[in-house]
C-alpha positions in Angstrom: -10.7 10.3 8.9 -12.5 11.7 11.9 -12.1 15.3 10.0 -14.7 14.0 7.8 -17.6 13.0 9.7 -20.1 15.2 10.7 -20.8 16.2 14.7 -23.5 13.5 14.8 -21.5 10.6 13.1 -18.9 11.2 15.4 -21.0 11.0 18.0 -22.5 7.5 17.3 -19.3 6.4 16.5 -18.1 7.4 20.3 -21.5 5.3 21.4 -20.1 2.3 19.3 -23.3 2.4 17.3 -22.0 3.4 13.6 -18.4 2.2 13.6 -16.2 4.4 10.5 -14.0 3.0 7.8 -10.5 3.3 10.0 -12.0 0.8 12.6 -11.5 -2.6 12.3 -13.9 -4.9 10.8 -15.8 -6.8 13.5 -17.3 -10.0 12.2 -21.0 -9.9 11.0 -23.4 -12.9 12.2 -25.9 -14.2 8.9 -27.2 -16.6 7.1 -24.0 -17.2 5.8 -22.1 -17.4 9.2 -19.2 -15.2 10.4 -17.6 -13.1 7.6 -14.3 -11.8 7.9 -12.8 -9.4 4.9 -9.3 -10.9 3.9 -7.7 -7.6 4.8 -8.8 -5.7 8.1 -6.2 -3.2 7.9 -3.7 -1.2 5.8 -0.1 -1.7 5.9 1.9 0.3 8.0 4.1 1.5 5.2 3.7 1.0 1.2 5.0 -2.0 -0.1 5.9 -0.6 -3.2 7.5 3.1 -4.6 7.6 4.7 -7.8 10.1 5.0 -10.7 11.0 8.2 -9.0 11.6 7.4 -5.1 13.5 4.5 -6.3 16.0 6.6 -8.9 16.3 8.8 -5.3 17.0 5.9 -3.3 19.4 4.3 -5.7 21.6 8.0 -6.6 20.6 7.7 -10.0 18.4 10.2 -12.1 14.8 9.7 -13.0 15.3 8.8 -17.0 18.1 6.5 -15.7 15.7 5.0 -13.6 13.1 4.5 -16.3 15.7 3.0 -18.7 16.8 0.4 -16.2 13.0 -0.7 -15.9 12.7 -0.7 -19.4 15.7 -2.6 -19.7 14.4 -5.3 -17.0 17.5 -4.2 -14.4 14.7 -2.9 -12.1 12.4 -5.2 -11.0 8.7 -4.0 -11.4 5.4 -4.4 -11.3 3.3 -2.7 -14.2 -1.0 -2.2 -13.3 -2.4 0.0 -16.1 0.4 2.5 -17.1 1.4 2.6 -13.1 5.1 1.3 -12.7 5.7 0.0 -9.3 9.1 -1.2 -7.6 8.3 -3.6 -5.1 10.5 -2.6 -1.9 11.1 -6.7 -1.0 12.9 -6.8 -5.2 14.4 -3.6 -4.8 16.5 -5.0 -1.5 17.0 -8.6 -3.2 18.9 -6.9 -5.9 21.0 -4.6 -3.9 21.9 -7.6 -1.8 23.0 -9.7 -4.6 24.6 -6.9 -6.5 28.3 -7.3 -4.6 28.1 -11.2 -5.2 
């Protein structure tokens, strides 16, 4: 965020010689050869939502929400005690919900 750097980082960063974290990653020449991260930029838009944005985007209240997960009618995704919706699931079942 250019809010964060200081007068002279943004300055160097103008001259192309300290590039920041929201630039792209350029290749780096070494001794290994070219290096390339596997991801070079965010996403525009999460892939996921919570619990929450997906009981608001489905009319149904939060507690519903959780018990659906709970019950495996809401595809999710659990890391540590985060419970994710993936937004690609979330459309497949809403597709196939009138079949």
């Amino acid at each position: 965020d250019p809010g964060d750097q200081s007068v002279e980082e943004a300055e160097r960063h103008e001259r192309g010689a300290s590039p920041c974290r929201s630039c792209l990653v350029k290749p780096v020449i070494g001794k290994l050869g070219p290096f390339r991260p596997v991801v070079e930029e965010r996403p525009p838009q999460r892939l996921t939502m919570t619990v929450e944005e997906a009981a608001v985007v489905l009319g149904i209240s939060r507690a519903t929400a959780y018990d659906a997960v709970s019950r495996g009618e809401i595809p999710c995704i659990r890391i540590g005690r985060r419970i994710l919706i993936p937004k690609v699931a979330l459309e497949r079942l809403l597709d196939g919900a009138g079949r």
